[in-house]
TIVO-2410 file (N, C-alpha, C; in nm, 3 decimals):
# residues 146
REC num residu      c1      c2      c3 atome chaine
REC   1      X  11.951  10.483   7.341     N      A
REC   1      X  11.810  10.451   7.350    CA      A
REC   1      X  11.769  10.446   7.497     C      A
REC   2      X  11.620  10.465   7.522     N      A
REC   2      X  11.608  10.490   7.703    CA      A
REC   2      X  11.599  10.365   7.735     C      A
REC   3      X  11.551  10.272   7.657     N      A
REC   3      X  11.543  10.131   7.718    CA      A
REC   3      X  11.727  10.083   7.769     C      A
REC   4      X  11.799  10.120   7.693     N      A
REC   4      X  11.940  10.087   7.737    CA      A
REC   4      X  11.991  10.117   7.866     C      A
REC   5      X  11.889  10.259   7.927     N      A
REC   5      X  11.955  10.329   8.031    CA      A
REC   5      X  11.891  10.227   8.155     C      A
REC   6      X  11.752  10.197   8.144     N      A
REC   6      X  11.659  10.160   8.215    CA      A
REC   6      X  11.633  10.032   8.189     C      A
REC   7      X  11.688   9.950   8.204     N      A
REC   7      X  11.719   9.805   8.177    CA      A
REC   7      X  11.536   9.736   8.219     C      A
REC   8      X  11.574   9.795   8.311     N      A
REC   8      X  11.480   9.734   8.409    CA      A
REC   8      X  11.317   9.772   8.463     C      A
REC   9      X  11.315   9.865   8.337     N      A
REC   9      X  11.169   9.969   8.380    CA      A
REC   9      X  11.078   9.868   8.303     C      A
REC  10      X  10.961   9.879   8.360     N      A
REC  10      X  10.843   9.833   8.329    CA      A
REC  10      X  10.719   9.938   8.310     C      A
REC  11      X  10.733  10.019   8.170     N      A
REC  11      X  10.645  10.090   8.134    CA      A
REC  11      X  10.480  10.047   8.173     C      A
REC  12      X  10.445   9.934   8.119     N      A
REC  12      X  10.321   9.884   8.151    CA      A
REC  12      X  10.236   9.908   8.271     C      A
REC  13      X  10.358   9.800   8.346     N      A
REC  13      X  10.328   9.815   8.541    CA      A
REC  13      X  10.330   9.941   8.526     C      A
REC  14      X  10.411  10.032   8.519     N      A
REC  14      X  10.377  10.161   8.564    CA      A
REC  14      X  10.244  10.259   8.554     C      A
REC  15      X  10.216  10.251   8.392     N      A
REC  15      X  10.124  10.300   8.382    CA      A
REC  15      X   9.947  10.235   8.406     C      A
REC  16      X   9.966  10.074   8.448     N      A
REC  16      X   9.845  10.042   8.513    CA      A
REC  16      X   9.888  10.094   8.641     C      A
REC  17      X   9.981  10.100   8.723     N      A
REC  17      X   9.992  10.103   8.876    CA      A
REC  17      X   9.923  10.264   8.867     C      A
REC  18      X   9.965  10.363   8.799     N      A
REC  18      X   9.910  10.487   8.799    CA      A
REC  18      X   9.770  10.531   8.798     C      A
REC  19      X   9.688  10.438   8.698     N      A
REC  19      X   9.578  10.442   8.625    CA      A
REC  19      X   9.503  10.411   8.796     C      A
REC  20      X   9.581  10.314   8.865     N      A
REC  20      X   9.463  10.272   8.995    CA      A
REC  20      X   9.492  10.371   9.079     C      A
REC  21      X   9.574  10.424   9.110     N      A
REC  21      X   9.632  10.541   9.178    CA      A
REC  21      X   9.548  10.659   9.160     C      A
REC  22      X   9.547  10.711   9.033     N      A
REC  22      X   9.446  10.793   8.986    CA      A
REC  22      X   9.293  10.790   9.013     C      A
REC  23      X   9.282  10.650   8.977     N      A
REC  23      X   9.084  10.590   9.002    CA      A
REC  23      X   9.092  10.581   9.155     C      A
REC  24      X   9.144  10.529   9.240     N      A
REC  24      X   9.170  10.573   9.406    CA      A
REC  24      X   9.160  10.690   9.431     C      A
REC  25      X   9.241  10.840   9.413     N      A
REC  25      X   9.235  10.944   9.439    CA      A
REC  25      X   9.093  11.040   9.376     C      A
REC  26      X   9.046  11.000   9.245     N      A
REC  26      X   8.927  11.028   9.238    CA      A
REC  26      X   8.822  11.007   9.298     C      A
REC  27      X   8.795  10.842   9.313     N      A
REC  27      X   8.705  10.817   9.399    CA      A
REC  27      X   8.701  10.873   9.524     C      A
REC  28      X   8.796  10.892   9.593     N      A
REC  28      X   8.801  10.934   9.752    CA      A
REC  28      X   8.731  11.105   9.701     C      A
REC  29      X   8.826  11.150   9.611     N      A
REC  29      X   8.738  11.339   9.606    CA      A
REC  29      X   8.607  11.336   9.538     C      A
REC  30      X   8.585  11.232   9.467     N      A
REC  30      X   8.428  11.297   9.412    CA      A
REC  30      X   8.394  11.173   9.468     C      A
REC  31      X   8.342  11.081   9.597     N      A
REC  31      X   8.251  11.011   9.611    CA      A
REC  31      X   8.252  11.067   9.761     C      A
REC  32      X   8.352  11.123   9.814     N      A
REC  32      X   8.363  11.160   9.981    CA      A
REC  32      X   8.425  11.328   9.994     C      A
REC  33      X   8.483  11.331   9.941     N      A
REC  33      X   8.514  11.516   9.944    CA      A
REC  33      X   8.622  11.532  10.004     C      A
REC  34      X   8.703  11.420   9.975     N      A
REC  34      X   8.840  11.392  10.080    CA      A
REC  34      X   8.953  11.364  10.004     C      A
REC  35      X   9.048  11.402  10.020     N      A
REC  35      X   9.227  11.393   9.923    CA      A
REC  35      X   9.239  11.258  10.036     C      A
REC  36      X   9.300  11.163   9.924     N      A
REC  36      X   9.380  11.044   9.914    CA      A
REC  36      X   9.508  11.071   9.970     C      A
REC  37      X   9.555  11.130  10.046     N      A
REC  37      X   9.658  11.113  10.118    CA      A
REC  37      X   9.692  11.044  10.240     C      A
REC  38      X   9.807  10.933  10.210     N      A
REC  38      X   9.845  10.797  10.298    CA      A
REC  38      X   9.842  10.851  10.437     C      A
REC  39      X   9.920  10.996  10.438     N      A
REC  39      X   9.985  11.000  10.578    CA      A
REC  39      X   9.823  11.083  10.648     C      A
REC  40      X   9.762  11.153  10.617     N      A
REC  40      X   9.658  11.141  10.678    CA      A
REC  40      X   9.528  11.043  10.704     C      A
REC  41      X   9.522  10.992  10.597     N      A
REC  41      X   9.448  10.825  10.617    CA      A
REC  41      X   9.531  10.767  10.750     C      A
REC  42      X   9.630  10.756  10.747     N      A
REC  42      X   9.711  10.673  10.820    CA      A
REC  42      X   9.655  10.742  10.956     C      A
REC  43      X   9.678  10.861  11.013     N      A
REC  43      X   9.674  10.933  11.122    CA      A
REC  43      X   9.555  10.932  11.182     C      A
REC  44      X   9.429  10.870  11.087     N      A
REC  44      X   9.301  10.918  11.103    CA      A
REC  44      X   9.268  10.760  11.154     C      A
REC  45      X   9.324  10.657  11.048     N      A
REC  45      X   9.321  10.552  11.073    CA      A
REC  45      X   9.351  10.497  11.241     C      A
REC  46      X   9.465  10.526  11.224     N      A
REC  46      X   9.497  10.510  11.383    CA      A
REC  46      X   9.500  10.595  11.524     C      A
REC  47      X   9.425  10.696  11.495     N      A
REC  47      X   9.318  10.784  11.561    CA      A
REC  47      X   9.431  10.923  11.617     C      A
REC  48      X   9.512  10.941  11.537     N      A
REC  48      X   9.653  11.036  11.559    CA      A
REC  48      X   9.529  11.187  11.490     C      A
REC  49      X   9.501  11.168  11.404     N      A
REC  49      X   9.432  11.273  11.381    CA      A
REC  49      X   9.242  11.253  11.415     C      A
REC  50      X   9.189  11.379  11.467     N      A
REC  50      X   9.051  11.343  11.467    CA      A
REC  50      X   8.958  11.352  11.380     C      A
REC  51      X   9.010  11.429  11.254     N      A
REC  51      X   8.906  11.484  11.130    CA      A
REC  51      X   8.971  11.383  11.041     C      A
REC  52      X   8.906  11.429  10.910     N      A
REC  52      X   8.938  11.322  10.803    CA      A
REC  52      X   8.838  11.244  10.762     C      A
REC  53      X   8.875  11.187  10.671     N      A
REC  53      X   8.797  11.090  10.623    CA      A
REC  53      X   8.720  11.013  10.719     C      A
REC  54      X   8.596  10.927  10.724     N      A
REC  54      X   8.534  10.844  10.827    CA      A
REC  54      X   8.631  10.751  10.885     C      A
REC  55      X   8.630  10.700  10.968     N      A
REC  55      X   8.758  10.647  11.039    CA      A
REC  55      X   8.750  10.478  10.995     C      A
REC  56      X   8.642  10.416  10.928     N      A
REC  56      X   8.637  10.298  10.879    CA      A
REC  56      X   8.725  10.312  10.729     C      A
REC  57      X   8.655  10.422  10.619     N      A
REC  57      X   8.738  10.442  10.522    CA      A
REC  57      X   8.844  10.435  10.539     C      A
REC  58      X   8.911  10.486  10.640     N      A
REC  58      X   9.054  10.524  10.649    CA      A
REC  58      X   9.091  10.410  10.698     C      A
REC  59      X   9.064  10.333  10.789     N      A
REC  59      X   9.101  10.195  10.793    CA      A
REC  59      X   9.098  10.070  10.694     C      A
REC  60      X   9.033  10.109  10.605     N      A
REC  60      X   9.004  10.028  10.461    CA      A
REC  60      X   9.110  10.051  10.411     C      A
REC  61      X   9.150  10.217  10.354     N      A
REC  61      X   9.223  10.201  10.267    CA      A
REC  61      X   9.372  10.185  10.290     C      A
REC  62      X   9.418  10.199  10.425     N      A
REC  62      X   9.524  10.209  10.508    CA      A
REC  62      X   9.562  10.012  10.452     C      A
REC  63      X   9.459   9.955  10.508     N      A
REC  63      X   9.461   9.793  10.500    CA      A
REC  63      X   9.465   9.747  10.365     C      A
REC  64      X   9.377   9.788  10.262     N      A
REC  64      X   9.408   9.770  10.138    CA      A
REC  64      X   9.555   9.840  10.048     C      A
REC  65      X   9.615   9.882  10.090     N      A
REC  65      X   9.754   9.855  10.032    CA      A
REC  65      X   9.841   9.776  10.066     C      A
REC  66      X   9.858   9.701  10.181     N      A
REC  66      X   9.940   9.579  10.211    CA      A
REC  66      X   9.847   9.470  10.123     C      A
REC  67      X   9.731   9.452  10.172     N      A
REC  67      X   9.625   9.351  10.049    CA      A
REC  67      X   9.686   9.332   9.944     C      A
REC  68      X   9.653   9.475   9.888     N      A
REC  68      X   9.669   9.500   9.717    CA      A
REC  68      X   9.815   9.414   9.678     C      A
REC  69      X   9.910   9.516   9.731     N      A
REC  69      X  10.036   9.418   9.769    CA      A
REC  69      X  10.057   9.258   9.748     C      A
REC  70      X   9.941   9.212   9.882     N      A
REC  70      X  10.002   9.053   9.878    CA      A
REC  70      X   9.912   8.970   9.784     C      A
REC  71      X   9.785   9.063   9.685     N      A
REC  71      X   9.724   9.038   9.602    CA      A
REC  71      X   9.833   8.995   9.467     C      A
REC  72      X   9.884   9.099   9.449     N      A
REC  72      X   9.970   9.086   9.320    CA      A
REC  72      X  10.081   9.018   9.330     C      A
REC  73      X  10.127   8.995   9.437     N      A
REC  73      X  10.250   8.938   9.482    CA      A
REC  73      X  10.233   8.786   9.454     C      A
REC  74      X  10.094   8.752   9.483     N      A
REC  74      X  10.027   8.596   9.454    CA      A
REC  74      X  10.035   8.542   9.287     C      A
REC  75      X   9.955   8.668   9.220     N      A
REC  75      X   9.909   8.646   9.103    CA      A
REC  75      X  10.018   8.685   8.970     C      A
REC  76      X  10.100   8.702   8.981     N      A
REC  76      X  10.215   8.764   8.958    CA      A
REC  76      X  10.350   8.701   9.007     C      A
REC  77      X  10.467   8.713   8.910     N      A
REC  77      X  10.567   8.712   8.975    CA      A
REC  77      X  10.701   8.795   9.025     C      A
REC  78      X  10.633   8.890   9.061     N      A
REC  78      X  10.624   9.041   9.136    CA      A
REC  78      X  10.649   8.966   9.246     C      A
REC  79      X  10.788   8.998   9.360     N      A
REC  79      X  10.848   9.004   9.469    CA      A
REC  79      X  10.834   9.118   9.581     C      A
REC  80      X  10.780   9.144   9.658     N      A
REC  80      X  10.809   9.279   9.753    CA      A
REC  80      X  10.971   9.297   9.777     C      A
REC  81      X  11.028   9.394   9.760     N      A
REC  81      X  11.134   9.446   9.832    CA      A
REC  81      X  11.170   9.329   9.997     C      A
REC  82      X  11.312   9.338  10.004     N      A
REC  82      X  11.374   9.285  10.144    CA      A
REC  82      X  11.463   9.349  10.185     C      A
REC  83      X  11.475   9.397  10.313     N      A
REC  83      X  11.576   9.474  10.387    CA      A
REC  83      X  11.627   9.401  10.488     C      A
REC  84      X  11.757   9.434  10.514     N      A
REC  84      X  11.866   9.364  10.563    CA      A
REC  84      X  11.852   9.478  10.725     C      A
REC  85      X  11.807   9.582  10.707     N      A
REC  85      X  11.801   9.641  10.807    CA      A
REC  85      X  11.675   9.676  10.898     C      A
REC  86      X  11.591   9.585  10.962     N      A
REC  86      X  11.480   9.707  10.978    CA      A
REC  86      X  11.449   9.738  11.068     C      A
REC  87      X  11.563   9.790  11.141     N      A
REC  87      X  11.519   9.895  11.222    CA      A
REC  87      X  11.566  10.031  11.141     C      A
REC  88      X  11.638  10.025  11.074     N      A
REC  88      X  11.666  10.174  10.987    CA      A
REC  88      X  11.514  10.221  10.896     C      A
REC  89      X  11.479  10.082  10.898     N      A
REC  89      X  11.340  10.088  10.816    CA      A
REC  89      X  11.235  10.134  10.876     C      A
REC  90      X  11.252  10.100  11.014     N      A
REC  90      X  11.137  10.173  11.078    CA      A
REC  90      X  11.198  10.277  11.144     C      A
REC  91      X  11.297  10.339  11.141     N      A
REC  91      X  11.380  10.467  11.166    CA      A
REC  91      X  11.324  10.558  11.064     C      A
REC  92      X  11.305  10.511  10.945     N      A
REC  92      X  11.313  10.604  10.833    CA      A
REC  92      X  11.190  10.621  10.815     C      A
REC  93      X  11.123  10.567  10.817     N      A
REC  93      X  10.888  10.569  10.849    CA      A
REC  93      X  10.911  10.646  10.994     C      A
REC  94      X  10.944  10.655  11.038     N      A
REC  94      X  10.896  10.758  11.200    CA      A
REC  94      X  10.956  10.874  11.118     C      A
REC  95      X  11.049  10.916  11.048     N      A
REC  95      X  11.131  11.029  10.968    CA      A
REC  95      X  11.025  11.111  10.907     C      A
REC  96      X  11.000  11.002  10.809     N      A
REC  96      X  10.946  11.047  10.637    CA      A
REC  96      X  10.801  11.109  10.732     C      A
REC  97      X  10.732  11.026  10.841     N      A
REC  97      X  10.595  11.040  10.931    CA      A
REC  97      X  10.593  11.201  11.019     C      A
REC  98      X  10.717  11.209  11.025     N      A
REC  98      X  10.755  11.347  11.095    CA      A
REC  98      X  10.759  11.425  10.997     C      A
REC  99      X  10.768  11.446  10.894     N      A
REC  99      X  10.816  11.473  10.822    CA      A
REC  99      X  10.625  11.508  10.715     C      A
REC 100      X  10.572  11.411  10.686     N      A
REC 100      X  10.443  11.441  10.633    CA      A
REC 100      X  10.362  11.536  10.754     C      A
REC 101      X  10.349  11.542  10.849     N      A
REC 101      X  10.274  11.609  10.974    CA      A
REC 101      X  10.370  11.735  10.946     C      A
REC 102      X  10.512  11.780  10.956     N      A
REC 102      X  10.532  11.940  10.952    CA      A
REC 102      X  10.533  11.982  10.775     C      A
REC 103      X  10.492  11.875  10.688     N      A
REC 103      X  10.477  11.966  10.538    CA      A
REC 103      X  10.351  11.922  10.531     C      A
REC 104      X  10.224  11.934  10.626     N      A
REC 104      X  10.065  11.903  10.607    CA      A
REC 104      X  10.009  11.851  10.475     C      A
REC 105      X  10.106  11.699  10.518     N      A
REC 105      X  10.076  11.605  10.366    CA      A
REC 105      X  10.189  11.510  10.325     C      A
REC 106      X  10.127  11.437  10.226     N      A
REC 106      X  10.307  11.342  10.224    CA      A
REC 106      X  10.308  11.345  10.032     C      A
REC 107      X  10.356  11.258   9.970     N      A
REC 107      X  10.365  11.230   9.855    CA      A
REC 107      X  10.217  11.238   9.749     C      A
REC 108      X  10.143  11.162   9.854     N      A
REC 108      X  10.029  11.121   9.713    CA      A
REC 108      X   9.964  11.213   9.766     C      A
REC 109      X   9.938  11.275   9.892     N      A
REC 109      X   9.810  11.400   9.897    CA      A
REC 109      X   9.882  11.513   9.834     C      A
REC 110      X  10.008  11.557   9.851     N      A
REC 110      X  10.050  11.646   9.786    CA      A
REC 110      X  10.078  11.653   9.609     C      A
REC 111      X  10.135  11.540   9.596     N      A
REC 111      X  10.220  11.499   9.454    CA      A
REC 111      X  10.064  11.446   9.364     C      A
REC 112      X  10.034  11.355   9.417     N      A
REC 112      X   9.907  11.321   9.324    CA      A
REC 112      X   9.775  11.405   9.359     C      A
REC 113      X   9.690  11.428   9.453     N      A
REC 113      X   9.612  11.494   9.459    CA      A
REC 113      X   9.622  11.652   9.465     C      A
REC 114      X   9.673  11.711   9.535     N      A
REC 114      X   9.717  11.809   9.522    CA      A
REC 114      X   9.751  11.896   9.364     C      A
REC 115      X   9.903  11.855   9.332     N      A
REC 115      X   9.917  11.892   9.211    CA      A
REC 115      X   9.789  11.913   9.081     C      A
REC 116      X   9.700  11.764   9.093     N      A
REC 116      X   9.608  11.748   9.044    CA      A
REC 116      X   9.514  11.878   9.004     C      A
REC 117      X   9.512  11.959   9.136     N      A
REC 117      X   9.397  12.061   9.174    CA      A
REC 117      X   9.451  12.209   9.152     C      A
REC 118      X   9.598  12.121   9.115     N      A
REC 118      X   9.675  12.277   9.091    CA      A
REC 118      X   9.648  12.389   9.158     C      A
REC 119      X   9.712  12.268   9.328     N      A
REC 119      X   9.728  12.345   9.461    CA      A
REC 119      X   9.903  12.402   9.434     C      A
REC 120      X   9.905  12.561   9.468     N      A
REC 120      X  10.036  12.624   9.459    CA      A
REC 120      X  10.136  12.521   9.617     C      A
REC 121      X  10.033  12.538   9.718     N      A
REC 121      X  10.113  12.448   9.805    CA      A
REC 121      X  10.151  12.316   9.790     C      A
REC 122      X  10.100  12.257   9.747     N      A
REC 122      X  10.142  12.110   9.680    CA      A
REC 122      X  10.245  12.133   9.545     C      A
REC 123      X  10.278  12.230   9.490     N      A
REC 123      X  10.368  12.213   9.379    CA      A
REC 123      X  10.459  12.263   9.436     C      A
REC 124      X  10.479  12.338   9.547     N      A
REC 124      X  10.570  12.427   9.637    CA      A
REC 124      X  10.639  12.255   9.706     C      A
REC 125      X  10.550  12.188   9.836     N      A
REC 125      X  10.577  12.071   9.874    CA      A
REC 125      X  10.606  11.950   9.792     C      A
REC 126      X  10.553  11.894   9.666     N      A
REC 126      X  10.672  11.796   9.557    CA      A
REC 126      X  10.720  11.856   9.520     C      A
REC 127      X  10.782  12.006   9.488     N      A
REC 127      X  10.924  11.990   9.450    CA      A
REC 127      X  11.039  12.038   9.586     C      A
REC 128      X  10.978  12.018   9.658     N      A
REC 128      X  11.066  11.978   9.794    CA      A
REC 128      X  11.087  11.837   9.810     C      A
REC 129      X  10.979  11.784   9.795     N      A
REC 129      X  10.994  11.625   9.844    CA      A
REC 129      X  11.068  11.605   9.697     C      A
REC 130      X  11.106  11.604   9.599     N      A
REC 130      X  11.174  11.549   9.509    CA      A
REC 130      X  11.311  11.649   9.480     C      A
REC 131      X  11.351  11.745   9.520     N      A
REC 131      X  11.487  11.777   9.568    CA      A
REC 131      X  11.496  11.714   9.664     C      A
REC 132      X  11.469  11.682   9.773     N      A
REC 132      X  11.502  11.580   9.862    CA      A
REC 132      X  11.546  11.507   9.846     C      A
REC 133      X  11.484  11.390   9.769     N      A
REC 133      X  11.499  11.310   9.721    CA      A
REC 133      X  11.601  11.247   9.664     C      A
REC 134      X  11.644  11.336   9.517     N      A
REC 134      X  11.770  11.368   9.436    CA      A
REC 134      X  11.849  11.372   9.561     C      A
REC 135      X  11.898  11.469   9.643     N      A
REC 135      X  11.962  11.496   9.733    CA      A
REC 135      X  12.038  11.368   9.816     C      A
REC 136      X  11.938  11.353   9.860     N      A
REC 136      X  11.938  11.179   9.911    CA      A
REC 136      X  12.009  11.091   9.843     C      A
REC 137      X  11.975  11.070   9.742     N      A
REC 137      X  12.031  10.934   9.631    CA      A
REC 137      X  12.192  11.038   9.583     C      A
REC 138      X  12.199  11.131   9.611     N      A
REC 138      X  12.325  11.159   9.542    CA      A
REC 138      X  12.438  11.147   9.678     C      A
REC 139      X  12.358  11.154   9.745     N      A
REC 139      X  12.466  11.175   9.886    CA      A
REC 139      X  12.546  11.037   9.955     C      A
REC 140      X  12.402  10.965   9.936     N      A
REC 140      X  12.457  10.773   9.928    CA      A
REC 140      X  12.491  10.726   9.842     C      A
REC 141      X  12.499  10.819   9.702     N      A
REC 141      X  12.609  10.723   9.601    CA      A
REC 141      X  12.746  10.752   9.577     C      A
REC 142      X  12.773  10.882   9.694     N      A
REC 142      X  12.889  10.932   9.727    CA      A
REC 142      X  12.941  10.880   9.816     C      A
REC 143      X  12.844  10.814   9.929     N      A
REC 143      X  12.888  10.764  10.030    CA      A
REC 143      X  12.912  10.616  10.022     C      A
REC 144      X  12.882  10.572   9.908     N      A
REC 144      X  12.888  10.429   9.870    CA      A
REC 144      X  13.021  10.407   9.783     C      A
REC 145      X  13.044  10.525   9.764     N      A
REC 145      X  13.195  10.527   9.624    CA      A
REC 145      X  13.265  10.487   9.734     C      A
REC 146      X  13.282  10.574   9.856     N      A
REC 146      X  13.370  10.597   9.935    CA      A
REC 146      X  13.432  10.475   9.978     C      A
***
């Protein structure tokens, strides 16, 4: 049974976390004419890029996901993640950041908006970013046997 495999999945959360994900990425294309993507919000936000979204939006929505975050984190007994390392943590955000700037886009402009529009370059870029991915998790659970 899949619940056996996935002890720990939370169908629900998932599919509200999606549903806002979705109503976010809509709103940004049909109220502004702009893809919901973090790593350009982010760039625009902090003035790395000059086009984009209005540079207040992009500071809104950049700020409203740590919010959202310490919103649910309150009301809920939903924990954020803790790392034992973080400078690898902020090793790996300057990476993944290099990394959205040479594939012009990151996860949600490509994977959620993108795909959405049934952009060929965005289905070309998530299934890069998710062989990656796989790649990744198989290589540290080799390196973790070890």
């Amino acid at each position: 049974m899949i619940a056996d495999l996935f002890p720990h999945a939370q169908p629900g959360a998932g599919l509200i976390g999606g549903v806002m994900i979705g109503l976010a990425a809509a709103i940004m294309l049909l109220g502004l004419g702009r893809i919901a993507g973090v790593s350009g919000l982010a760039a625009r936000a902090t003035g790395i890029a000059g086009s984009g979204a209005p540079h207040g939006i992009a500071i809104a929505f950049i700020l409203g996901l740590p919010l959202g975050a310490c919103i649910v984190a309150s009301v809920t007994d939903w924990k954020p993640a803790t790392y034992s390392a973080p400078l690898m943590l902020v090793a790996a955000g300057l990476i993944v950041g290099f990394g959205t700037r040479l594939g012009s886009g990151c996860t949600s402009g490509h994977g959620v908006c993108g795909l959405s529009r049934l952009s060929w370059r965005s289905v070309v870029a998530t299934g890069l970013f998710m062989a990656s991915g796989f790649a990744t998790v198989a290589v540290m659970r080799i390196a973790g046997a070890l």
